[in-house]
DRENDO-1510 file (C-alpha; in Angstrom, 1 decimal, always signed):
<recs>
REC; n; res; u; v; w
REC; 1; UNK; +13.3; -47.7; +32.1 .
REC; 2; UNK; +12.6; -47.4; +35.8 .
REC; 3; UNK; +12.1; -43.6; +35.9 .
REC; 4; UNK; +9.8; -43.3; +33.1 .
REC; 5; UNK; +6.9; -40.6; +33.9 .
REC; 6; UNK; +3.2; -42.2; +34.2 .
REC; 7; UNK; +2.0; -39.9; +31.4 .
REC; 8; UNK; -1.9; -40.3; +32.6 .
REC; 9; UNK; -1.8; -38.7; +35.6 .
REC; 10; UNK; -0.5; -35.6; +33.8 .
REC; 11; UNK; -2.7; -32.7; +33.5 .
REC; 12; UNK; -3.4; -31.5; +29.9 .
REC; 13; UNK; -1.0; -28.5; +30.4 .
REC; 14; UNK; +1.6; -30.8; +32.0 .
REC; 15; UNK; +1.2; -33.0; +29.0 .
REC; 16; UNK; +1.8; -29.8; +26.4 .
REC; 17; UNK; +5.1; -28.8; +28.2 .
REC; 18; UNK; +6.7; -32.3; +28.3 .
REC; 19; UNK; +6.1; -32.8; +24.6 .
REC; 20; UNK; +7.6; -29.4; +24.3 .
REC; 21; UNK; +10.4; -29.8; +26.1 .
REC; 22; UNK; +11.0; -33.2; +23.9 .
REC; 23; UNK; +10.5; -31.0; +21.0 .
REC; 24; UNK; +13.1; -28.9; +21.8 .
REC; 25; UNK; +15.3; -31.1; +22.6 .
REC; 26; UNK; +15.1; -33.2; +19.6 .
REC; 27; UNK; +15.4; -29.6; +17.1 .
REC; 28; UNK; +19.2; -29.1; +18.6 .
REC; 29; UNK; +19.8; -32.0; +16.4 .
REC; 30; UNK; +17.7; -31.4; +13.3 .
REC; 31; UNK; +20.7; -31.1; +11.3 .
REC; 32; UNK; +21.0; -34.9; +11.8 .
REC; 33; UNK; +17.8; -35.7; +10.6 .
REC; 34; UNK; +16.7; -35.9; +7.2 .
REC; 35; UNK; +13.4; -34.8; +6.3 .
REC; 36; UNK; +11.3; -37.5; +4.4 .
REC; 37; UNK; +10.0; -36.7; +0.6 .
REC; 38; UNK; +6.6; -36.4; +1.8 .
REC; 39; UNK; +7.3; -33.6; +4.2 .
REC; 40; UNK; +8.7; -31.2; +1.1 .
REC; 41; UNK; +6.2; -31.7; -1.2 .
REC; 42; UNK; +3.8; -30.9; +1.9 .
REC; 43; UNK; +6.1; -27.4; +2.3 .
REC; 44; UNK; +5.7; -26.7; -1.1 .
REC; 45; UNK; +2.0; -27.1; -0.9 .
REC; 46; UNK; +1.8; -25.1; +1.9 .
REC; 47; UNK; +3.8; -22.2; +0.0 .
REC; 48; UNK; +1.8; -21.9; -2.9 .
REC; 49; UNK; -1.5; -21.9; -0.8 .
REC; 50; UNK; -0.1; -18.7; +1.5 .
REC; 51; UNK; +1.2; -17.0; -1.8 .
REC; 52; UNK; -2.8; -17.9; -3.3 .
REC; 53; UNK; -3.8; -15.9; +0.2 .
REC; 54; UNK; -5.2; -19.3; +1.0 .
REC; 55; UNK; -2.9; -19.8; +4.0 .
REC; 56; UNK; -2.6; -17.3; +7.2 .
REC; 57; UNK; +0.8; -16.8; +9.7 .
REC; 58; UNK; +0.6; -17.2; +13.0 .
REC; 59; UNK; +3.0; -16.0; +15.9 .
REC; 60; UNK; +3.9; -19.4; +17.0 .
REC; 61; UNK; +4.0; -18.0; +20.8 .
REC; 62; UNK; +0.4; -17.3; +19.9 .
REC; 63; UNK; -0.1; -20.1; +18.8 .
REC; 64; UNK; +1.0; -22.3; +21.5 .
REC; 65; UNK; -1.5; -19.8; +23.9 .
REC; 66; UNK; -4.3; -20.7; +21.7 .
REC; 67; UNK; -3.9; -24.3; +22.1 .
REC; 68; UNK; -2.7; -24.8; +26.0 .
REC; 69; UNK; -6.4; -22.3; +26.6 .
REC; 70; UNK; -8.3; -24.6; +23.8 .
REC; 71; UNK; -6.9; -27.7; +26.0 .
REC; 72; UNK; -6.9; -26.5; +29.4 .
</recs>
């Protein structure tokens, strides 16, 4: 592919926003993919810590501020 972006020369932030925009681009189809085994039985894991109180939410908009700042 001829038009591939050099991802080096990308800034940190620039970096964040193209794997976002991937992201988002690849969830419009999650119906299509199937989730591997591995990735439930982490879910479930993950559910029984937060209902322990070992486990915290987070806004994800939050989140996404906290790491871009953490990066930047």
């Amino acid at each position: 592919m001829s038009n591939i972006i050099e991802i080096q020369h990308l800034s940190r932030e620039e970096k964040l926003r193209v794997m976002e925009a991937i992201w988002e681009d690849l969830s419009k189809e999650d119906a299509q993919v199937e989730s591997p085994d591995w990735h439930q039985q982490a879910l479930k894991k993950t559910e029984q810590r937060f209902r322990s109180g070992q486990e915290n939410i987070f806004d994800w908009d939050d989140a996404k501020k906290k790491l871009r700042k953490r990066f930047e």
